[in-house]
C-alpha positions as MATLAB code, in Angstrom:
seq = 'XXXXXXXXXXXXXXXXXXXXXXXXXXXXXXXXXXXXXXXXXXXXXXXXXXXXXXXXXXXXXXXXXXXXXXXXXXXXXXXXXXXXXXXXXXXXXXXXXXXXXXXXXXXXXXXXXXXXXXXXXXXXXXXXXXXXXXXXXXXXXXXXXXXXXXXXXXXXXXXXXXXXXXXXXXXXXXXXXXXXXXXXXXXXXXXXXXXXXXXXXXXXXXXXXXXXXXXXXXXXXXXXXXXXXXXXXXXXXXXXXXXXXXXXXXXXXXXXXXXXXXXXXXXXXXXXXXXXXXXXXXXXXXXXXXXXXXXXXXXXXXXXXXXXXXXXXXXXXXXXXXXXXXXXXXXXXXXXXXXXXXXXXXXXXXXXXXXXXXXXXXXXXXXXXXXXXXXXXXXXXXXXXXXXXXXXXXXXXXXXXXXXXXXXXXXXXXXXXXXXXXXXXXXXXXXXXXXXXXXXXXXXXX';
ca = [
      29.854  -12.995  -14.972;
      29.794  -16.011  -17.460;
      26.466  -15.085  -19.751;
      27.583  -17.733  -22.149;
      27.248  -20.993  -21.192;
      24.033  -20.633  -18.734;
      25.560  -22.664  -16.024;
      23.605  -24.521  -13.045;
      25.033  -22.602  -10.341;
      22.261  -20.048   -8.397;
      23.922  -17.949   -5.713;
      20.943  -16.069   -3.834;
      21.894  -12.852   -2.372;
      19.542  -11.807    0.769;
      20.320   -8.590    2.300;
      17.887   -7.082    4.903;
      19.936   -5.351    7.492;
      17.315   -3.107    9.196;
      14.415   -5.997    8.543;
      14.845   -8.990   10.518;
      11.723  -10.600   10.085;
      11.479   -9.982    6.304;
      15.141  -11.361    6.067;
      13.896  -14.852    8.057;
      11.140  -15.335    5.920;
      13.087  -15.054    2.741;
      15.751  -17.074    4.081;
      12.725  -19.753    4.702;
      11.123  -19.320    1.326;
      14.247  -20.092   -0.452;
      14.527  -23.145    1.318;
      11.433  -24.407   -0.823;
      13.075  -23.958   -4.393;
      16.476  -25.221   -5.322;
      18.627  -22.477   -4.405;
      22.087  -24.363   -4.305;
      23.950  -21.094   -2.543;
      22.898  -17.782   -0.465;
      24.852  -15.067    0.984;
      24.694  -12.101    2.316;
      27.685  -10.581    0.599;
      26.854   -8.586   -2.622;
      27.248  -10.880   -5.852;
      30.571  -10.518   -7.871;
      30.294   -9.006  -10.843;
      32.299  -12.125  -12.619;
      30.013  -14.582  -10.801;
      29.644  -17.981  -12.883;
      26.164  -18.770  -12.572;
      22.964  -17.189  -11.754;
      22.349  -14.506   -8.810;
      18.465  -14.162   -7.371;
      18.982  -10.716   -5.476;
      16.224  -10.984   -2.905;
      17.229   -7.968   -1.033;
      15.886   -4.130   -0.085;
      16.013   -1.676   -2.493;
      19.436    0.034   -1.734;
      21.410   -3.028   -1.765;
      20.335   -4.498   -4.964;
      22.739   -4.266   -7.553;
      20.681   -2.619  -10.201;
      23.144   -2.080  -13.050;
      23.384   -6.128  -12.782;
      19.793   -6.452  -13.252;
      20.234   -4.298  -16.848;
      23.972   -5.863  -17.713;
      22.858   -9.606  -17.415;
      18.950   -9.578  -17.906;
      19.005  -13.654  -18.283;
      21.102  -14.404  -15.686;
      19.941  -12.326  -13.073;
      16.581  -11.890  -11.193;
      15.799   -8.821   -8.677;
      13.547   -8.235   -5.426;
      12.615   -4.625   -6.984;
      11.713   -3.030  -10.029;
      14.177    0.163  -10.841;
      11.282    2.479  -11.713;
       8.224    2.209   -9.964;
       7.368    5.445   -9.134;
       3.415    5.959  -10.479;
       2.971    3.054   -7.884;
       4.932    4.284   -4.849;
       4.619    7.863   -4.894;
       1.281    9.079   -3.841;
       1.714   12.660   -6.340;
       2.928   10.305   -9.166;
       0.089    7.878   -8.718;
      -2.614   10.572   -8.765;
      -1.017   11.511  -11.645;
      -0.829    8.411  -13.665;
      -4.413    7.089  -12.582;
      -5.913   10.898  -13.314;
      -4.008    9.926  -17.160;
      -5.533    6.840  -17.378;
      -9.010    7.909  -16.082;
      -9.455   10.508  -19.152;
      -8.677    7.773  -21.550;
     -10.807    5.039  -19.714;
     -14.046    6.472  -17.844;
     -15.037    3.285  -17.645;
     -12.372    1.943  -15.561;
     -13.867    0.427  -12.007;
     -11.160    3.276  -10.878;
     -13.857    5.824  -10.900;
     -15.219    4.623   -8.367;
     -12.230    3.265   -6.434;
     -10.158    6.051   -5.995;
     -11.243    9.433   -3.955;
     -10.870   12.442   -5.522;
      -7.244   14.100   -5.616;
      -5.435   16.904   -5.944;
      -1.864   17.443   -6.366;
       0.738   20.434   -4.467;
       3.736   21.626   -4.692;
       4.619   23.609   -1.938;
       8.014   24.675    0.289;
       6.422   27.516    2.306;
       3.327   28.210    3.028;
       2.691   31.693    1.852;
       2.278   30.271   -1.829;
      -0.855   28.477   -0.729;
      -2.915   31.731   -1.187;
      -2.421   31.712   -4.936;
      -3.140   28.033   -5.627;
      -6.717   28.428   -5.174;
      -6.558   30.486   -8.100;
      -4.916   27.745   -9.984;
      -3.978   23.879   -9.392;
      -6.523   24.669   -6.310;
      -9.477   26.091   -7.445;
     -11.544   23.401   -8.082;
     -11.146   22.279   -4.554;
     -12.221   25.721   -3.710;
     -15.002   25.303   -5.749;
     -15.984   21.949   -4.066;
     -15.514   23.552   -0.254;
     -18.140   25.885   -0.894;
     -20.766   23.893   -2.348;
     -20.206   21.589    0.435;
     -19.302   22.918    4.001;
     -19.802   20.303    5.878;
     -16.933   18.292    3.842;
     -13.656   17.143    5.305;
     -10.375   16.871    3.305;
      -7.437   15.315    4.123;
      -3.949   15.942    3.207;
      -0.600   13.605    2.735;
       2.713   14.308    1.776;
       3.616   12.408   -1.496;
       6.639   10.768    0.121;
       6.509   10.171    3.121;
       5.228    7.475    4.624;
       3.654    5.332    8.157;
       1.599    8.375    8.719;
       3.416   11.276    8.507;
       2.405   14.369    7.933;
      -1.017   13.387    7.481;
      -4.154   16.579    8.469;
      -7.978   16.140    8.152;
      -8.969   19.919    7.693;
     -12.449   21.619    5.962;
     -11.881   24.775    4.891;
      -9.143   27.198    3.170;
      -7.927   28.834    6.771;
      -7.274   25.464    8.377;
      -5.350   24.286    5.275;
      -3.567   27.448    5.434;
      -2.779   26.945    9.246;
      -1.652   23.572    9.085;
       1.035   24.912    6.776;
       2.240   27.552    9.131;
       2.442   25.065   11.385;
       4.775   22.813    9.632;
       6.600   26.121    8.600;
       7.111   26.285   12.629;
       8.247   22.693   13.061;
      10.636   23.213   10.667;
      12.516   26.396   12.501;
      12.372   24.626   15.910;
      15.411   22.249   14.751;
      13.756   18.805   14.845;
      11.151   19.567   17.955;
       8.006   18.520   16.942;
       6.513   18.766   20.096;
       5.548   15.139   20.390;
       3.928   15.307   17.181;
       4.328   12.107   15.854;
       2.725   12.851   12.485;
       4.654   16.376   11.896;
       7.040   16.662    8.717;
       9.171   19.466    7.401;
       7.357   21.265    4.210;
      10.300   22.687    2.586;
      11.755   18.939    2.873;
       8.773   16.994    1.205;
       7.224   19.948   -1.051;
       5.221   17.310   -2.531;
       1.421   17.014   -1.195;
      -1.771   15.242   -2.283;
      -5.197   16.331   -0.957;
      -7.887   13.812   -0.950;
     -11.450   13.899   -0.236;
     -11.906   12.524    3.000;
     -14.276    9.111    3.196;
     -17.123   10.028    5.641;
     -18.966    6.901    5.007;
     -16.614    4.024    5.992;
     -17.396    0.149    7.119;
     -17.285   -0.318   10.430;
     -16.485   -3.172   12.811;
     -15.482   -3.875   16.420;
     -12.245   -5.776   16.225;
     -13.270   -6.854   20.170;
     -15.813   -9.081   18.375;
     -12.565  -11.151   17.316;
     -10.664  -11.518   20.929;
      -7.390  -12.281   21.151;
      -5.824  -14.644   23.688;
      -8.463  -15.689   26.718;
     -10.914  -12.282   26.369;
     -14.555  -12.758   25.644;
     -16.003  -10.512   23.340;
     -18.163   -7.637   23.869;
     -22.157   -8.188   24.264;
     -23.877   -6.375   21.452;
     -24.750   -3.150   23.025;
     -21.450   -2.479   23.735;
     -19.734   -2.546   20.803;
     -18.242    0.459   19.348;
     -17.824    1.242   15.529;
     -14.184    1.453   14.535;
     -12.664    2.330   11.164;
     -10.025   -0.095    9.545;
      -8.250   -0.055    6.087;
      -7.410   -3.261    4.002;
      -3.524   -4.092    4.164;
      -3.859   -6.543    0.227;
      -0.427   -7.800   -0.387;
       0.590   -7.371   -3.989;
       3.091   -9.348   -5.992;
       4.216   -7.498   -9.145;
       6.385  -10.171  -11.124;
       8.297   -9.967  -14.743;
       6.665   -7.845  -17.444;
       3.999   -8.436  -15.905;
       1.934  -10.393  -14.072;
       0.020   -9.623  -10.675;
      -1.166  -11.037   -8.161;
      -3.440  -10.614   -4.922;
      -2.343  -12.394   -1.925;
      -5.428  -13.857   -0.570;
      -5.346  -13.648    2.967;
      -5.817   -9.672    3.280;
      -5.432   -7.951    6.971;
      -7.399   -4.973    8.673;
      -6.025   -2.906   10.505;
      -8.285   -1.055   12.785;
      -7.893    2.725   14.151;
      -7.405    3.199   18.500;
     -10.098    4.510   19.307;
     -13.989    4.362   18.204;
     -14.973    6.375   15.006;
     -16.758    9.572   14.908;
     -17.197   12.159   11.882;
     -13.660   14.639   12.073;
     -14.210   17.321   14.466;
     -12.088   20.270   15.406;
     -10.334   19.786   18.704;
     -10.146   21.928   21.591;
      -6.645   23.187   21.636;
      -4.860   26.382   21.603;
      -4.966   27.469   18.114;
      -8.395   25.372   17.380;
      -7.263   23.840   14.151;
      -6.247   20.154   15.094;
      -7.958   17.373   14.830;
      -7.679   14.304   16.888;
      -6.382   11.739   14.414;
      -6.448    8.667   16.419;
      -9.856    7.658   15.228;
      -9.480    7.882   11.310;
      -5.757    7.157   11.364;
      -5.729    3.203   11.006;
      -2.059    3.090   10.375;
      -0.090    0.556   12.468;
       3.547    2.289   12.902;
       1.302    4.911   14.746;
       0.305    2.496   17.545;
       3.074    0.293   17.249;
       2.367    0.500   21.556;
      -0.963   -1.414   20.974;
       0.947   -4.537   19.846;
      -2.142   -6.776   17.987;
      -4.632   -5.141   19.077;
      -5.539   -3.329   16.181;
      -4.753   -6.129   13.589;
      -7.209   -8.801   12.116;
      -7.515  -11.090    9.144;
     -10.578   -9.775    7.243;
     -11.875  -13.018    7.303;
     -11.933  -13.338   10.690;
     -14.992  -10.254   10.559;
     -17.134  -12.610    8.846;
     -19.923  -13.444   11.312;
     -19.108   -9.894   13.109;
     -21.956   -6.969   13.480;
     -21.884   -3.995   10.993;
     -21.198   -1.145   12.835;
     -22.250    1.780    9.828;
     -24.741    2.983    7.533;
     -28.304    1.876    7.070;
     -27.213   -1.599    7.178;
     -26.018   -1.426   10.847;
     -26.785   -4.470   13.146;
     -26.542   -7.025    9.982;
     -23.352   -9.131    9.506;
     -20.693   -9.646    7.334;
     -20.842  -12.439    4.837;
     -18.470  -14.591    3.084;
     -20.061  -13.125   -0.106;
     -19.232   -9.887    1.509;
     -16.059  -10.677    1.614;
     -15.233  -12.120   -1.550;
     -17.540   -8.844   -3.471;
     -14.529   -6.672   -1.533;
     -12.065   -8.888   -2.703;
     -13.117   -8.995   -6.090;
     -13.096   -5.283   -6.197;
      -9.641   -4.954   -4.730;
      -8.749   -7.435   -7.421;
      -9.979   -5.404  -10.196;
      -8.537   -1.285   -8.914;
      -4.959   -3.679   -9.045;
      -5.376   -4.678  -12.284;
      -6.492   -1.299  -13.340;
      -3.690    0.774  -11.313;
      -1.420   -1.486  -12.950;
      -2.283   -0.407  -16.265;
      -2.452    3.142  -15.262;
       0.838    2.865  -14.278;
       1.847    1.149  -17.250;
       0.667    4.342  -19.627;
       3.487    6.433  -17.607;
       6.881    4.291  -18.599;
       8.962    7.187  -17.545;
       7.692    6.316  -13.777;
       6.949    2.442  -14.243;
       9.147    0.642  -15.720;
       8.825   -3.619  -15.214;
      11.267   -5.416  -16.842;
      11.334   -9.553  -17.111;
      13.851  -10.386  -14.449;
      12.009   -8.640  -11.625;
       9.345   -9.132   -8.975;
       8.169   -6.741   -6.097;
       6.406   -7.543   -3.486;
       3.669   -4.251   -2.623;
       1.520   -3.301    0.300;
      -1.344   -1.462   -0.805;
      -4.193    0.070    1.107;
      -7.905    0.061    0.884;
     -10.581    1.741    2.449;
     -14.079    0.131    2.324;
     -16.832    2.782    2.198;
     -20.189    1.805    3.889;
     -23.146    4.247    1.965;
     -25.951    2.285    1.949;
     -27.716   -0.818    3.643;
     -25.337   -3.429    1.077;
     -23.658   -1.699   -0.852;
     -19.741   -1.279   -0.455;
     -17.036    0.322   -2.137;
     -13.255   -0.208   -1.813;
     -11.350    3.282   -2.104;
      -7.486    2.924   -2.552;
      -5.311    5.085   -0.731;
      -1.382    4.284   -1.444;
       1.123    1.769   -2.211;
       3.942    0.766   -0.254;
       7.536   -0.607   -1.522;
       8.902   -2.472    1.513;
       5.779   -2.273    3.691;
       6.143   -2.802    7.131;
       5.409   -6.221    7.868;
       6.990   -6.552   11.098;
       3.527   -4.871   12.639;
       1.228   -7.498   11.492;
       2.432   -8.862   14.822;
       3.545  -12.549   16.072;
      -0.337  -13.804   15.894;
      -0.237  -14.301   12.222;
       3.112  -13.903   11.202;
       2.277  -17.356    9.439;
       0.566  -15.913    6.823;
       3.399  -13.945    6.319;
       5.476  -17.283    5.883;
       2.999  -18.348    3.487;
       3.077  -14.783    1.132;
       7.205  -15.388    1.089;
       6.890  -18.981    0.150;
       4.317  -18.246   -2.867;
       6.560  -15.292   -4.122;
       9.110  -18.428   -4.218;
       6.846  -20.129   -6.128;
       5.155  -17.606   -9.016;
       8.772  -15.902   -9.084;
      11.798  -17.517   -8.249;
      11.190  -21.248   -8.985;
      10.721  -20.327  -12.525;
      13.440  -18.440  -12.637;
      15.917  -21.504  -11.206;
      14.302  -23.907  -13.171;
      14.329  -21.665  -16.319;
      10.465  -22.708  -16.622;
       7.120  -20.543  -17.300;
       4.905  -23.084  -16.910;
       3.057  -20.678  -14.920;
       2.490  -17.792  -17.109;
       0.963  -20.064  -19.652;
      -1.737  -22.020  -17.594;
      -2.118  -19.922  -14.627;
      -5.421  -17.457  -16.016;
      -6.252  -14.259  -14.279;
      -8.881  -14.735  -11.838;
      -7.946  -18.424  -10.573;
      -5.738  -19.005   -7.322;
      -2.348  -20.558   -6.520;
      -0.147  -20.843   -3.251;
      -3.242  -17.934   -2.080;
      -2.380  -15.541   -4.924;
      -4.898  -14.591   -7.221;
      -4.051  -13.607  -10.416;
      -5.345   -9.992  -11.017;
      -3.587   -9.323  -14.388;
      -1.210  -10.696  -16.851;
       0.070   -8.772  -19.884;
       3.097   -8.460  -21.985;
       5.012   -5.352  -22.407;
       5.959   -4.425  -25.711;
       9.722   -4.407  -25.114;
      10.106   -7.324  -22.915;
      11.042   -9.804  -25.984;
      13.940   -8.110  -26.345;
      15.908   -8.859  -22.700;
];
């Protein structure tokens, strides 16, 4: 590659071989900023000009990202795993929390604990250690519930509501089982491999949350419910989250909920053979889990506005723009403040200048009393699945692609920053909301 002479040339290199959809949508975002060439052919390393590498993870040419920093610009940060990682973002926000107990992350994330485990006969002397606390917490509240998720997996997997030591215990033993059965899972969608992921989080589960009927917003030619028979049912936020350069990010406006199958009702023990199990489908809200309901679990969130409250002391009001935009605001704020946690771990986090990402991160909204609500974040996701928010509004997926175009690769092309300079955090452009914009220490020097 030519680094000397800065030519005009910019070849943009799109590879999304298992992602259709996300590959169209880049392919149509491009076409707003002068791109002069694409291909889906990994860039020569002696390429004259300048290479955008819009592409997934594993076919990005990282090295190029490090060996020309001002001639090329990547789809992915390197390091980004405080973010991405549930076990490494527990651990980078539990960091940041001791320095900063004033950080709106108090109240925004759910209390966590961290596992490493391959079998699970060395549970029984974790509650003596990295456990006891939890232990402690169990007893001076029975009626609890806890949930547990691998650190990295993903879509749902391996994910167990459980409220006491023996359960926890047994839900081991039964992924030790899966895991000598040679792949059969019997139909468990939702059932991993211990020895494989060995990384866990536990989480306090969220007893409390917001509730709508997503039947109050009917799709196609139904008529919604009357009021008496609507049923409460749990939903997280899906907030798309554009990381770009070192750094700046950004909320995409138009935030989706995604609602569970079935109506909620506080975690019970079901009746099967072994009586530990409990029936997940009306706490899980994850789509890739009912990928057979099509749309019918997916919403904009501000579509709800106008819709019944379904929880708390507040049920039978509505939900208000200035609902909205409080929840907003306070998904605006835990991004900022992740971001920052993440940003005190540069082993795990690492954003250089000629990067952008483009993040799916989850939010629960808890429902306590009559008005007030509080957003809870459970993960991050690199590469979320976007191909479930469904043909119904896959156009505001066309309009998230085109502003990533806009706050990161039209600068990049035209070699301007215009945007960094006016654009302050809190304002909106092309639906992104600018949730934080800071300089890294070493970023002068690419």
């Amino acid at each position: 590659m030519a680094a000397s002479n800065g030519p005009d040339r910019v070849l943009a290199y799109i590879s999304w071989p298992s992602a259709p959809l996300i590959e169209s949508l880049v392919r149509s975002a491009l076409n707003t900023v002068p791109i002069l060439e694409t291909t889906d052919a990994a860039p020569a390393s002696d390429f004259n000009g300048r290479i955008v590498q819009w592409a997934t993870y594993d076919n990005i040419d990282h090295d190029l990202i490090h060996a020309h920093p001002s001639y090329t610009l990547s789809s992915s940060y390197v390091f980004r795993k405080a973010l991405i990682r549930k076990h490494y973002l527990s651990r980078s926000i539990y960091a940041y929390l001791v320095k900063h107990p004033e950080s709106p992350l108090c109240a925004a994330v759910p209390r966590t604990w961290e596992l490493e485990i391959s079998f699970a006969d060395e549970l029984e002397d974790m509650w003596s250690d990295e456990l006891w606390d939890l232990g402690e917490a169990m007893e001076h509240d029975s009626d609890a519930w806890w949930i547990l998720k691998p650190g990295m997996a993903d879509r749902g997997m391996g994910i167990r509501l459980f409220d006491n030591k023996e359960t926890l215990q047994d839900i081991f033993e039964e992924f030790d089982d899966d895991s000598d059965e040679d792949g059969d899972r019997d139909d468990d969608d939702t059932a991993v491999v211990t020895s494989q992921l060995r990384h866990f989080v536990i989480q306090e589960y969220i007893d409390s949350p917001l509730l709508f009927d997503p039947r109050e917003v009917p799709l196609g030619d139904r008529e919604p419910p009357s009021v008496n028979a609507l049923e409460g049912h749990k939903f997280h936020l899906r907030v798309y989250c554009v990381a770009s350069g070192a750094l700046r990010v950004y909320l995409y406006r138009r935030i989706l909920a995604l609602f569970s199958s079935k109506p909620y009702a506080p975690p019970k023990i079901a009746d099967d053979e072994d009586g530990t199990l409990v029936d997940l489908s009306a706490h899980l809200t994850n789509t890739s889990l009912q990928a057979h309901r099509g749309e019918e679990g997916v919403r904009l969130f501000d579509e709800l506005i106008g819709c019944h409250i379904l929880s708390g002391e507040g049920a039978g009001r509505m939900l208000t723009a200035e609902h909205v935009q409080n929840i907003q605001d306070q998904c605006a704020d835990a991004l900022a403040e992740v971001f920052r946690a993440a940003l005190e771990t540069p082993v795990h986090f690492q954003p250089v200048p000629n990067a952008f990402e483009l993040f799916g991160v989850d939010f629960l909204v808890s429902h306590e009393k009559s008005s007030d609500f509080q957003v809870k974040l459970l993960e991050i996701n690199a590469e979320p699945a976007i191909e479930l928010t469904g043909p119904r509004l896959t156009w505001i997926l066309e309009d998230l692609f085109k502003s990533i175009a806009e706050v990161a690769i039209r600068p990049f092309v035209s070699q301007q920053q215009e945007y960094a300079a006016e654009w302050k955090v809190g304002d909106t452009r092309h639906h992104l909301r600018k949730c934080l914009d800071t300089e890294i220490r070493d970023a002068a020097s690419w």
